[in-house]
C-alpha positions in Angstrom: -38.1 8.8 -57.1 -38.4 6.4 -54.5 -42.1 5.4 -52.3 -41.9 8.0 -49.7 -41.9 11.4 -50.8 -40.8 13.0 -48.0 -37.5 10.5 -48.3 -37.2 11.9 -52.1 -37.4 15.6 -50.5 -34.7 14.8 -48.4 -32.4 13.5 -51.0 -33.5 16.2 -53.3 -35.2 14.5 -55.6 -38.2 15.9 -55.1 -38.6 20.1 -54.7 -38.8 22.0 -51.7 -38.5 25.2 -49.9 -36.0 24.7 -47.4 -36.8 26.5 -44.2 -33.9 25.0 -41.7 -32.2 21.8 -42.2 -29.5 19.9 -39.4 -27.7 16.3 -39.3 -30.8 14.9 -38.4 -34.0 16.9 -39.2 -35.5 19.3 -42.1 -37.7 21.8 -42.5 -39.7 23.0 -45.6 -42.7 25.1 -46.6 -46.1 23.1 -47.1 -47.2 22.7 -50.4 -50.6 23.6 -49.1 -50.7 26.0 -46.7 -53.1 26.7 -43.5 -52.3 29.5 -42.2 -49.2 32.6 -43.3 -46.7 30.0 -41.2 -47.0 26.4 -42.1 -43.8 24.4 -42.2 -43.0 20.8 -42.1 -40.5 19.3 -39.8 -39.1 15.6 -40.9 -36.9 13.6 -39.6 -33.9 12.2 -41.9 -34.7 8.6 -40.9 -37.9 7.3 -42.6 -40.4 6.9 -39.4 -44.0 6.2 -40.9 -45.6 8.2 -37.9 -45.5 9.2 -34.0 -47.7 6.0 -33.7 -44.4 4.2 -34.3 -41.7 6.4 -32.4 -40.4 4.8 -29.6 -37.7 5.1 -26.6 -34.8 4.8 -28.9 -36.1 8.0 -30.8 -35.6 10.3 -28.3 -32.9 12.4 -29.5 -34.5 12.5 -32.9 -38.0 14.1 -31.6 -36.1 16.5 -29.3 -34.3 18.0 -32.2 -37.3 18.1 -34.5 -39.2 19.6 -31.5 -35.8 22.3 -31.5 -36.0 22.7 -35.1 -39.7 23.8 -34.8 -39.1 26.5 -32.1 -36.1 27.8 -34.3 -38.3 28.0 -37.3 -41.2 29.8 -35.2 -38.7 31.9 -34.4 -37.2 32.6 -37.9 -40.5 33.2 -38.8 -41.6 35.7 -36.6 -44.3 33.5 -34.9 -42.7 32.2 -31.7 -44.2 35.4 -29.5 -47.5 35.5 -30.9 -48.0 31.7 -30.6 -47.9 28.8 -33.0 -49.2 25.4 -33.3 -47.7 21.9 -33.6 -49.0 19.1 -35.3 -48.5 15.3 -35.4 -51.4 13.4 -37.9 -51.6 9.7 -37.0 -53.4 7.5 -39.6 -56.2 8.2 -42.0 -58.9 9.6 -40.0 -56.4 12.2 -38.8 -55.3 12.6 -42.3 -52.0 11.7 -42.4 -51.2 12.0 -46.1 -47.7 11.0 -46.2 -46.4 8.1 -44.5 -43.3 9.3 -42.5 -43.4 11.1 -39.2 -43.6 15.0 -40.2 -44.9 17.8 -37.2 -46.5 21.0 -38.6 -45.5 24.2 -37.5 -48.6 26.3 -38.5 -48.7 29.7 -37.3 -48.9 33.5 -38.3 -53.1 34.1 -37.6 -55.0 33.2 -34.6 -56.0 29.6 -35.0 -59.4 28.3 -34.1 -60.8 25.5 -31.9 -61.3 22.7 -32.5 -58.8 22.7 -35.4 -60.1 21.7 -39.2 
């Protein structure tokens, strides 16, 4: 296995529950679950976080931001509402050091989240 777990999901190195995957995204069940709904949407290329997208990665956050309204709807959240998620750094806890959005849904969510 290699530093980044997320990388060693993607190669398949490391287990998973594959939700959706494309050329340049994939999708996979949290290990530790929020809410009924709570899937993780990762890019293929190792990005540490959004802190460090920029201009260039366009196309790649446009089809993870697809990828998470096709999961919402495969999971029969997209009509009763779902949230998104982007963790930057350790005082958001960001546990996992390569850009991942949450798809969390399935229950009404609170405010303010945690």
């Amino acid at each position: 296995m290699g530093q980044c777990v997320f990388c060693d999901v993607i190669a398949g190195s490391a287990p998973s529950k594959v939700v959706l995957t494309t050329d340049h995204v994939y999708a996979f069940r949290d290990i530790s679950p929020v809410a009924p709904v709570h899937v993780l949407v990762v890019p293929r290329e190792h990005i540490a976080d959004a802190g460090e997208l920029t201009p260039d990665h366009g196309d790649v956050l446009a089809e993870m931001m697809v990828t998470a309204q096709k999961v919402a709807e495969m999971e029969g959240i997209a009509e009763s509402g779902y949230r998104l998620v982007f963790n930057i750094g350790e005082d958001a806890l960001q546990s996992v050091d390569h850009l991942h959005m949450h798809v969390i849904g399935g229950r009404r969510m609170g405010w303010p989240p945690g």
